[in-house]
DOTOR-424848 format. One record per residue: residue number from 1; x, y, z of N, C-alpha, C, O in turn. Coordinates in Angstrom, 1 decimal. Atoms other than C-alpha are relative to their C-alpha. Layout:
N
+-----+--------+--------+--------+--------+--------+--------+--------+--------+--------+--------+--------+--------+
|   i |   n_xx |   n_yy |   n_zz |  ca_xx |  ca_yy |  ca_zz |   c_xx |   c_yy |   c_zz |   o_xx |   o_yy |   o_zz |
+-----+--------+--------+--------+--------+--------+--------+--------+--------+--------+--------+--------+--------+
| NUM |      X |      Y |      Z |      X |      Y |      Z |      X |      Y |      Z |      X |      Y |      Z |
...
+-----+--------+--------+--------+--------+--------+--------+--------+--------+--------+--------+--------+--------+
This chain:
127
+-----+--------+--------+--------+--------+--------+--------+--------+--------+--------+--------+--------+--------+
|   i |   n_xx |   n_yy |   n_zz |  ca_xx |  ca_yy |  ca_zz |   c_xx |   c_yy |   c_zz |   o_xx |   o_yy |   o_zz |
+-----+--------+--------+--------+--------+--------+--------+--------+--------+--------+--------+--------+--------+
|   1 |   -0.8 |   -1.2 |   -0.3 |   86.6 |   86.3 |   90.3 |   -0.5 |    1.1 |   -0.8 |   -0.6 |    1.2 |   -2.0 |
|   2 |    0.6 |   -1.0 |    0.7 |   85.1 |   89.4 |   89.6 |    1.3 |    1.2 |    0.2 |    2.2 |    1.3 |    1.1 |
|   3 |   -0.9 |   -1.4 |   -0.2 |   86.8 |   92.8 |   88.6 |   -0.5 |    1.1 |    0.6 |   -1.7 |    1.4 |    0.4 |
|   4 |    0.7 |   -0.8 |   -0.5 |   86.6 |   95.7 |   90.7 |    1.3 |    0.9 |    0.1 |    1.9 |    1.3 |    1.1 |
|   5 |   -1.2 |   -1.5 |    0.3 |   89.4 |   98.4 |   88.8 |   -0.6 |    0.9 |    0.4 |   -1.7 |    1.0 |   -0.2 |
|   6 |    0.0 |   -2.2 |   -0.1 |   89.0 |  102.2 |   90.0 |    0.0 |    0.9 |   -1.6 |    0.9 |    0.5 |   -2.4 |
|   7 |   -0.2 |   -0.6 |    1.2 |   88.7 |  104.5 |   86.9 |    1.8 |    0.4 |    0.1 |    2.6 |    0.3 |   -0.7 |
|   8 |   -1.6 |   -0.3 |   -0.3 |   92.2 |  105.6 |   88.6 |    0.7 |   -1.5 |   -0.8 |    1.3 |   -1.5 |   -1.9 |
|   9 |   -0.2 |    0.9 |    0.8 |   92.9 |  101.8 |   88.0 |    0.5 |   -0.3 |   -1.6 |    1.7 |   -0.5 |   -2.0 |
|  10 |    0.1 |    0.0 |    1.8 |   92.0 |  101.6 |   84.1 |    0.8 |    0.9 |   -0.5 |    1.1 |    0.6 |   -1.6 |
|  11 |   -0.7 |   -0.7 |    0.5 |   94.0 |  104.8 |   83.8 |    2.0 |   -0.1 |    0.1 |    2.9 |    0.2 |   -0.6 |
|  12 |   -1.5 |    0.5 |    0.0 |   97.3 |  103.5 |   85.3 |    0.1 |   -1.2 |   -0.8 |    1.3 |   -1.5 |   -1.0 |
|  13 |   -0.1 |    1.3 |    0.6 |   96.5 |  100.2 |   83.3 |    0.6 |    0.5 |   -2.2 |    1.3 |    0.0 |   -3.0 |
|  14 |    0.0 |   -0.4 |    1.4 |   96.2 |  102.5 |   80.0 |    1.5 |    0.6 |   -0.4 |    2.3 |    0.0 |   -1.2 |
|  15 |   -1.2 |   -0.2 |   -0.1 |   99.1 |  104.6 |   80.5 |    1.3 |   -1.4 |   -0.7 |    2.1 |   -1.5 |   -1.6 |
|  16 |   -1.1 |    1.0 |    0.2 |  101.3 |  101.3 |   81.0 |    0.0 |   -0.8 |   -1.9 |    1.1 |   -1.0 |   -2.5 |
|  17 |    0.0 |    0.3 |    1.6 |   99.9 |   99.9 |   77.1 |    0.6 |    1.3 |   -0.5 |    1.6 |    1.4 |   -1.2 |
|  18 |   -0.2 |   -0.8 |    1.0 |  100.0 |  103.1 |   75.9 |    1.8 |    0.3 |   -0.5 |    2.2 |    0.8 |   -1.5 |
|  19 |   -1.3 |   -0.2 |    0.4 |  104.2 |  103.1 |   76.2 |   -0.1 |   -1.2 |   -0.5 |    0.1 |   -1.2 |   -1.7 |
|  20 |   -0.3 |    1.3 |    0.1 |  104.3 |   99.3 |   76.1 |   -0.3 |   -0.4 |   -1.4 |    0.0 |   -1.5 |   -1.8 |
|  21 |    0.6 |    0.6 |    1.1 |  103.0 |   98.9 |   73.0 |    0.1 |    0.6 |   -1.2 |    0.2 |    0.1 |   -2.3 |
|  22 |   -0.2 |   -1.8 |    1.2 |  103.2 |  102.6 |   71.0 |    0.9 |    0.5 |    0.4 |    1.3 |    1.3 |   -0.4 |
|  23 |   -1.3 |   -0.6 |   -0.1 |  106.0 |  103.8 |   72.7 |   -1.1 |    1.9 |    0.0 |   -0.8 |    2.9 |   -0.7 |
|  24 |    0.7 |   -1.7 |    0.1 |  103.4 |  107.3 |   73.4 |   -0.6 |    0.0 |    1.0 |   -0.8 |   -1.0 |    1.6 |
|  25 |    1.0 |   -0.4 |   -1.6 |  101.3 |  108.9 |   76.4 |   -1.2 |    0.0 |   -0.4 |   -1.4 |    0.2 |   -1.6 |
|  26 |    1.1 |    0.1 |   -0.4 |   98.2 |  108.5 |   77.1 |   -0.6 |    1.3 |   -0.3 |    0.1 |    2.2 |    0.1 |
|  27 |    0.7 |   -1.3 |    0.3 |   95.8 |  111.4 |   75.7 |   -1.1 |   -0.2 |   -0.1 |   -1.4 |    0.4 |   -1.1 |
|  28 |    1.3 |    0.0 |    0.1 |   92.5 |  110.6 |   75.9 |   -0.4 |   -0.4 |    2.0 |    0.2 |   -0.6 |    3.1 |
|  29 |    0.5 |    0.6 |   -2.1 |   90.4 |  109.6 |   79.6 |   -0.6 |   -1.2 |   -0.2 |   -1.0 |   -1.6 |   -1.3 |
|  30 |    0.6 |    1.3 |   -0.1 |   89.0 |  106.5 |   80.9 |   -0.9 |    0.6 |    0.7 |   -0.6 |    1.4 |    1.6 |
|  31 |    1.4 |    0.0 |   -0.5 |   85.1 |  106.6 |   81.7 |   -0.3 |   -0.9 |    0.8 |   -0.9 |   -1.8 |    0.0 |
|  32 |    0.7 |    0.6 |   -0.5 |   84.0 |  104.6 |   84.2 |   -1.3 |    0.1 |    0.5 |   -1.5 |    1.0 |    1.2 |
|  33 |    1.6 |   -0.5 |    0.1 |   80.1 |  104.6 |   84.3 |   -0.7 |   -1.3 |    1.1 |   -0.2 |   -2.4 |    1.1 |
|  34 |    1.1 |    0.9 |   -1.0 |   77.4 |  102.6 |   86.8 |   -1.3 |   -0.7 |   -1.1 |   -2.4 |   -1.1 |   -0.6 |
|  35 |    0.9 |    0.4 |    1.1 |   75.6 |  101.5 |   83.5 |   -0.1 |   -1.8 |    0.0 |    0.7 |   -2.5 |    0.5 |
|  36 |    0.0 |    1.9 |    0.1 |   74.7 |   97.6 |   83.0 |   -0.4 |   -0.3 |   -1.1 |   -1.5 |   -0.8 |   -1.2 |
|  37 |   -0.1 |    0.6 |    1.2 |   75.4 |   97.1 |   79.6 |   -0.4 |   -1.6 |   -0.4 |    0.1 |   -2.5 |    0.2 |
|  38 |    0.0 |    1.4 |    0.3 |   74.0 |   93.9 |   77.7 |    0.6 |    0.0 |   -1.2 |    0.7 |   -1.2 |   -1.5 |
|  39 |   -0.6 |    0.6 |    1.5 |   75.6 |   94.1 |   74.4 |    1.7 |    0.4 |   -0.5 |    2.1 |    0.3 |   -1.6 |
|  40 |   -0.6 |   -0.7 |    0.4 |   78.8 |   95.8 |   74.8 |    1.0 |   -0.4 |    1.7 |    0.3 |   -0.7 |    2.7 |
|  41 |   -0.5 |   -0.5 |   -1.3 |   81.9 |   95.9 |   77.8 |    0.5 |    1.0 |   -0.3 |    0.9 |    1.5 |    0.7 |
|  42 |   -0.5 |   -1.6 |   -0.1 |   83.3 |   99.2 |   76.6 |    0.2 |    0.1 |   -1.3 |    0.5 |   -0.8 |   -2.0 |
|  43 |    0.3 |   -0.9 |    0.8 |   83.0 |  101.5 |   74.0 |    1.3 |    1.2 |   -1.0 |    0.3 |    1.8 |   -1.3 |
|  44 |   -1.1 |   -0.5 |    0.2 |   86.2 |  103.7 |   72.3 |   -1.3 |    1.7 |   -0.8 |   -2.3 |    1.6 |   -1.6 |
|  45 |    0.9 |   -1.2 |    0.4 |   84.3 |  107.3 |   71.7 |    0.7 |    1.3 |   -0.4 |    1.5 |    1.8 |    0.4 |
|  46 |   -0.8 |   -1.3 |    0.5 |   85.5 |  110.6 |   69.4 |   -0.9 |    1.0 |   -0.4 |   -1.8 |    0.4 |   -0.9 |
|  47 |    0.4 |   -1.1 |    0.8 |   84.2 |  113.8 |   68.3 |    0.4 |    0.9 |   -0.5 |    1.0 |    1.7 |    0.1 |
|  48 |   -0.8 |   -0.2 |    0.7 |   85.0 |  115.1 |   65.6 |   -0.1 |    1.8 |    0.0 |    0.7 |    2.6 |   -0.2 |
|  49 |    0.0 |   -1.7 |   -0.6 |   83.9 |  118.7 |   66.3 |    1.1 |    0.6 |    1.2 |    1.7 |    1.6 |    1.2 |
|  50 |   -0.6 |   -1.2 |   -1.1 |   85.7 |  119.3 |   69.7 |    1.5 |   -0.8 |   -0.2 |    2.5 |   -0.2 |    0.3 |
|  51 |   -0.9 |    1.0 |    0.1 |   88.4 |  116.2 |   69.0 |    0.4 |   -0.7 |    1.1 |    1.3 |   -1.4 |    1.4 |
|  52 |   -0.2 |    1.0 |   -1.4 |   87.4 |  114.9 |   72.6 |    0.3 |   -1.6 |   -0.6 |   -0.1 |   -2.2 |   -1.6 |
|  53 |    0.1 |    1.5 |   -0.5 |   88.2 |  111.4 |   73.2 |    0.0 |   -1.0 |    0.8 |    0.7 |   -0.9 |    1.8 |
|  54 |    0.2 |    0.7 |   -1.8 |   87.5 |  108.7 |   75.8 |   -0.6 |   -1.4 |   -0.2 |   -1.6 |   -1.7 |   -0.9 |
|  55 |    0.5 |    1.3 |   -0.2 |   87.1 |  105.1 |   76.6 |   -1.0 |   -0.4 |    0.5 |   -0.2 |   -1.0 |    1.3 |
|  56 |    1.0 |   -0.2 |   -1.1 |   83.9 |  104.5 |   78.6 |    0.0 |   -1.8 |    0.4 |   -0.2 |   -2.9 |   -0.2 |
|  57 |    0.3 |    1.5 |   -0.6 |   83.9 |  101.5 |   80.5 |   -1.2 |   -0.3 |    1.1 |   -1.5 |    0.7 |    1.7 |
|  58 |    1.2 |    0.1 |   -1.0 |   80.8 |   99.8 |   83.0 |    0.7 |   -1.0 |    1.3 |    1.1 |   -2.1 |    1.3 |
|  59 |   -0.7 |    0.7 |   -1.1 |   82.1 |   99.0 |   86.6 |   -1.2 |   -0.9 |    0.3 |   -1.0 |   -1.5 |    1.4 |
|  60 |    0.9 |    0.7 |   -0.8 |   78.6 |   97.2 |   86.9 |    0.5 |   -1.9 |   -1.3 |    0.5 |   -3.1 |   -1.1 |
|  61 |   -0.8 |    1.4 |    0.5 |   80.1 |   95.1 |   83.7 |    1.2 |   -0.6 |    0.1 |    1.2 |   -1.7 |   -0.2 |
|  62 |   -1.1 |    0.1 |   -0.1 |   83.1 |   94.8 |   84.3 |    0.4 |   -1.0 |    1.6 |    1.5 |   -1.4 |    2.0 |
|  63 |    0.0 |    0.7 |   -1.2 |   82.1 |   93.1 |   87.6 |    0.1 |   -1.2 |   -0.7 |    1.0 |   -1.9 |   -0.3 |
|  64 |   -0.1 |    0.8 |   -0.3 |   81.2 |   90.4 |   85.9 |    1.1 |   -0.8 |   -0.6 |    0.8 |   -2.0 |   -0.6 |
|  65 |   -0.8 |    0.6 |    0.1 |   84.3 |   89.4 |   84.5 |    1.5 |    0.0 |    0.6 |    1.5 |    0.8 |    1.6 |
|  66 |   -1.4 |    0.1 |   -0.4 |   88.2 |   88.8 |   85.4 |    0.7 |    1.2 |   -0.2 |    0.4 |    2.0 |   -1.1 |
|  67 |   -0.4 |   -1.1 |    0.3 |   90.7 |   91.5 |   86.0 |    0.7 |   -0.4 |   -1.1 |    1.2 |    0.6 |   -1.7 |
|  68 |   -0.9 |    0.4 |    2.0 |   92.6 |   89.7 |   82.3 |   -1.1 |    0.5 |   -0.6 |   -1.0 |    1.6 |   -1.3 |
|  69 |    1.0 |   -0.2 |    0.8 |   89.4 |   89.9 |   81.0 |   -0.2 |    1.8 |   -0.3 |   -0.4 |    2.3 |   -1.4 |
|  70 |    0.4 |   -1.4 |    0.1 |   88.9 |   93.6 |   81.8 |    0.9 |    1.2 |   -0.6 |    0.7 |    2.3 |   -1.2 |
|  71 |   -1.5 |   -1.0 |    1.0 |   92.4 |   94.8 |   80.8 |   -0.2 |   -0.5 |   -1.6 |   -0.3 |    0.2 |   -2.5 |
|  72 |    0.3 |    0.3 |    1.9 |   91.9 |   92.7 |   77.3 |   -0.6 |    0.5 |   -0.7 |   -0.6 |    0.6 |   -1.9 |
|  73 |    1.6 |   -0.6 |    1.1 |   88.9 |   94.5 |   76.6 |    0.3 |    2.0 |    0.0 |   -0.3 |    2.8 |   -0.7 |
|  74 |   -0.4 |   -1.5 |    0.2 |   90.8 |   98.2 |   77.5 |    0.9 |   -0.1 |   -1.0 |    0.9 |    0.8 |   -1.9 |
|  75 |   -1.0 |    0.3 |    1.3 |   93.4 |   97.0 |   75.2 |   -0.3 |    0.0 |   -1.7 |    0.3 |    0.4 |   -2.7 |
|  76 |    0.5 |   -0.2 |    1.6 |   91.1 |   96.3 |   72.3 |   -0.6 |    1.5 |   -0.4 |   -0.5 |    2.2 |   -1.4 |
|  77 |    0.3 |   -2.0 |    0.2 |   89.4 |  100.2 |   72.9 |    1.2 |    0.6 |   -0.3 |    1.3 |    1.2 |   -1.3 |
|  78 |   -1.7 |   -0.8 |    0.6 |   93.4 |  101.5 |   72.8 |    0.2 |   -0.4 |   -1.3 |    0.6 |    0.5 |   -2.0 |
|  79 |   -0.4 |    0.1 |    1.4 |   93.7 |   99.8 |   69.5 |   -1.1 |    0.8 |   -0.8 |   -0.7 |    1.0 |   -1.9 |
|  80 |    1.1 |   -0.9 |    0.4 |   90.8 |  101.7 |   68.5 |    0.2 |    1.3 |    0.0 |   -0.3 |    2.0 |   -0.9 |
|  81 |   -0.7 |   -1.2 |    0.2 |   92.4 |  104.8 |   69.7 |    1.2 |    0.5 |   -0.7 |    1.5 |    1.6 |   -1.1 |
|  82 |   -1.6 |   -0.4 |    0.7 |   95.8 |  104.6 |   68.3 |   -0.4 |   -0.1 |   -1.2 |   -0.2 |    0.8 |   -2.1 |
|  83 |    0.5 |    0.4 |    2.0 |   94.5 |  103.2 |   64.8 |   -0.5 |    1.5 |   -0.3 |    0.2 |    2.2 |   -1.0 |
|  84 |    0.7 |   -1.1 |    0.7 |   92.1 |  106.3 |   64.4 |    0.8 |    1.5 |    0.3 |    0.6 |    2.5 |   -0.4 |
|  85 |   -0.8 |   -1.2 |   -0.5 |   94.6 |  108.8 |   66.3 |    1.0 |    0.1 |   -1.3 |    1.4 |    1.2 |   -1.6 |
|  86 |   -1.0 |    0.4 |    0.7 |   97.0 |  107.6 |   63.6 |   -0.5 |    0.3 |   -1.2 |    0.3 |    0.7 |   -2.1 |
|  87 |    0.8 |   -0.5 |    1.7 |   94.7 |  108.3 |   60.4 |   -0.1 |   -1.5 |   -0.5 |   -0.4 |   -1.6 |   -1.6 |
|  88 |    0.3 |    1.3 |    0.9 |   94.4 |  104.4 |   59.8 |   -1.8 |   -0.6 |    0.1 |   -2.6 |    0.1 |    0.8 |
|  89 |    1.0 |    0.8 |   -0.1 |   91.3 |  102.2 |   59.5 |   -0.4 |   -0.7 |    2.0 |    0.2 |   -1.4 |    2.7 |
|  90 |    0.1 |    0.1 |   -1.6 |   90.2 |  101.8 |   63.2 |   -1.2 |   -1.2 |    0.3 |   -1.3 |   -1.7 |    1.4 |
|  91 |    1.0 |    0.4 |   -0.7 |   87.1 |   99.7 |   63.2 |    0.2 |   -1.3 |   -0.3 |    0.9 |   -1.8 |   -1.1 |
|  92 |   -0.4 |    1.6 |   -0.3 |   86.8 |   96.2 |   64.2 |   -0.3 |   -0.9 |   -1.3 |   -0.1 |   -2.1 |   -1.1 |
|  93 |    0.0 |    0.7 |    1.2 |   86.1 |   94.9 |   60.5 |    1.2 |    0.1 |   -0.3 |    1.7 |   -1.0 |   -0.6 |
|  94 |   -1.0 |   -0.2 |    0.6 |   89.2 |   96.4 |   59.4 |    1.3 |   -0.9 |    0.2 |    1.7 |   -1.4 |    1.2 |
|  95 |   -1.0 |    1.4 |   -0.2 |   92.2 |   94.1 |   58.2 |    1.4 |    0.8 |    1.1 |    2.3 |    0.2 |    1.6 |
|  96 |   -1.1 |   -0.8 |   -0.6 |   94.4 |   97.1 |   60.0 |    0.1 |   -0.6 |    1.8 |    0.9 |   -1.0 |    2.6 |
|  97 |    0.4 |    0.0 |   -1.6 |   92.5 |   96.7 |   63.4 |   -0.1 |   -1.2 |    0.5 |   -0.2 |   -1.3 |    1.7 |
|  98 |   -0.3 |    1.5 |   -0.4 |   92.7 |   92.9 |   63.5 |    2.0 |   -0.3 |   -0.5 |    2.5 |   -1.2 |    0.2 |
|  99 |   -1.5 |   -0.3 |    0.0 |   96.6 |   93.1 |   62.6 |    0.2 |    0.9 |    1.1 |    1.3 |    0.7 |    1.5 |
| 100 |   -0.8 |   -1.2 |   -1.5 |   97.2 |   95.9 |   65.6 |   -0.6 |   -1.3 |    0.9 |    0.2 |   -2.2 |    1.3 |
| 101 |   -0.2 |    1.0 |   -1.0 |   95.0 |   93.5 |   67.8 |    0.7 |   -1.5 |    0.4 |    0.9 |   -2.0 |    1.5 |
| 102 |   -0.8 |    1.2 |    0.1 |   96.8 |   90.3 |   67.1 |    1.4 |    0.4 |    0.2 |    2.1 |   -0.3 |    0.9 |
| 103 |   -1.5 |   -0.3 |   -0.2 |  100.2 |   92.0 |   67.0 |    0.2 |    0.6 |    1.8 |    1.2 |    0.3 |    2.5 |
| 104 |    0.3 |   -0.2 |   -1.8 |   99.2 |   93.3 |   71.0 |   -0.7 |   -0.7 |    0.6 |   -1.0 |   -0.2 |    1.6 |
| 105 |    0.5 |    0.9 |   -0.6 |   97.6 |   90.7 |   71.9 |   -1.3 |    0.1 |    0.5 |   -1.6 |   -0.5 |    1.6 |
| 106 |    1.1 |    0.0 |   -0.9 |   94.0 |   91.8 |   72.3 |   -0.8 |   -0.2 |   -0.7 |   -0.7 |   -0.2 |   -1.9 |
| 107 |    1.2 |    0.5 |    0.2 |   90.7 |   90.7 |   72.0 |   -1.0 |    0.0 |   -1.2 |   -1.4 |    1.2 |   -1.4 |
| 108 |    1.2 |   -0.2 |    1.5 |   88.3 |   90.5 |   69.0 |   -1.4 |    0.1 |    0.8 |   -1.6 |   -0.4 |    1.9 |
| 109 |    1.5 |   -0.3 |   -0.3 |   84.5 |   91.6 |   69.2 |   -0.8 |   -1.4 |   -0.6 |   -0.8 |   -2.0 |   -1.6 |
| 110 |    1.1 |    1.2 |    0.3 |   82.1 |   89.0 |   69.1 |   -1.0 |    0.2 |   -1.1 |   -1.8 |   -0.7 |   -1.3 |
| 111 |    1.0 |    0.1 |    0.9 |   80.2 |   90.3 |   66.3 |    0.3 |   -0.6 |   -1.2 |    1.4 |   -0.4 |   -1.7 |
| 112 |    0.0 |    0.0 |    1.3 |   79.5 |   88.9 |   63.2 |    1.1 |    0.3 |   -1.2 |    1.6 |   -0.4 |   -2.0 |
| 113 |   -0.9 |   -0.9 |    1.0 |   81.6 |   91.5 |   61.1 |    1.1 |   -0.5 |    0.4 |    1.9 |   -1.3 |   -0.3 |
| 114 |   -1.7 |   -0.2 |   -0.5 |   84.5 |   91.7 |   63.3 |    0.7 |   -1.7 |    0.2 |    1.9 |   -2.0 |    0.0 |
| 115 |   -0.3 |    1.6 |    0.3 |   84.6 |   87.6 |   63.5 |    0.3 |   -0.4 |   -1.2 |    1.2 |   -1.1 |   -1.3 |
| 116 |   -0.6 |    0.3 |    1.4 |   84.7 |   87.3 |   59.8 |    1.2 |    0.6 |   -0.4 |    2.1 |    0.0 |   -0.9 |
| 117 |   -1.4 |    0.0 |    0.4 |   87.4 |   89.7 |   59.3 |    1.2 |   -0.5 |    0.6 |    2.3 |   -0.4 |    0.0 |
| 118 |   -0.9 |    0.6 |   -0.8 |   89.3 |   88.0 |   62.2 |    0.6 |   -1.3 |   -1.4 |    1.7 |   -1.4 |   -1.9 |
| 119 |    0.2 |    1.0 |    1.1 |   88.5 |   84.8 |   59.7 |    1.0 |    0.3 |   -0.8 |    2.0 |   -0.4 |   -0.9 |
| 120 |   -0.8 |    0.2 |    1.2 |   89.7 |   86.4 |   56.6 |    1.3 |    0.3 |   -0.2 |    2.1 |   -0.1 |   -1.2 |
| 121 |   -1.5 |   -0.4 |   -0.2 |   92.8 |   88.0 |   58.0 |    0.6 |   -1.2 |   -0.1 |    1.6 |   -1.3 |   -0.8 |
| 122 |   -1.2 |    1.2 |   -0.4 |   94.2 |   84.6 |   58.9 |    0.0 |   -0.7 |   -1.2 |    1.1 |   -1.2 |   -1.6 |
| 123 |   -0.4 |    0.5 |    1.2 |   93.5 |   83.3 |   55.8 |    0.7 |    0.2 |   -1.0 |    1.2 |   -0.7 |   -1.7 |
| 124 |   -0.5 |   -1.0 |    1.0 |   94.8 |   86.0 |   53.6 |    1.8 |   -0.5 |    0.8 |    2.8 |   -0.8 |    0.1 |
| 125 |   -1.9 |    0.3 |    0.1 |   98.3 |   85.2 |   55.6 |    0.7 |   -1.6 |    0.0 |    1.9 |   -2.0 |    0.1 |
| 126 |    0.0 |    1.3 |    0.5 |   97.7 |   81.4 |   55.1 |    0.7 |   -0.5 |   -1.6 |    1.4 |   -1.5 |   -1.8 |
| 127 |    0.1 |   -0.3 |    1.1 |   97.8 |   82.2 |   51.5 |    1.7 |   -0.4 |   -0.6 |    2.0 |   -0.3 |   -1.8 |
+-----+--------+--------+--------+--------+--------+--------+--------+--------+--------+--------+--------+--------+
């Protein structure tokens, strides 16, 4: 089962977290791009000059997984948005940004970093 959302799609998907979860609107855009990402399914992007912001996602990756799969993975970019919109620690090491995604239920990054603090978070509430 492959996914095949509309950037329209991803934006009624975002919307619905962004009340469901923050109780706030949607202020940034969703990117859908024709790119065929190998290390990455979407990206959370800011600048700090103009204070744009925007999700970028790949409908060529995004093919090849599930429509859960593809909302899980806009879910973990929104936590990435609201954390850094908010003035907290936003990046996927952070014990902030593994506490927002476990409290919404989304996805951890497969890297190294972001795996260990997944790790040490649970231990630290083992404790």
């Amino acid at each position: 089962m492959s996914c095949h959302f509309t950037e329209e799609d991803l934006v009624n998907y975002a919307q619905r977290f962004a009340k469901e979860h923050w109780d706030r609107e949607l202020d940034i855009r969703i990117e859908l791009v024709n790119r065929d990402w190998r290390r990455k399914l979407a990206s959370y992007h800011f600048n700090l000059k103009t204070g744009d912001k925007f999700i970028r996602m790949s409908k060529v990756v995004n093919g090849r997984y599930s429509n859960e799969e593809v909302l899980n993975c806009l879910l973990h970019e929104m936590v990435h948005w609201v954390l850094h919109t908010t003035g907290k620690p936003f990046r996927d090491d952070s014990k902030e940004f593994v506490a927002e995604c476990i409290r919404v239920g989304a996805s951890f990054s497969k890297t190294k970093t972001a795996q260990r603090a997944f790790k040490n978070y649970s231990k630290s509430l083992n404790k």
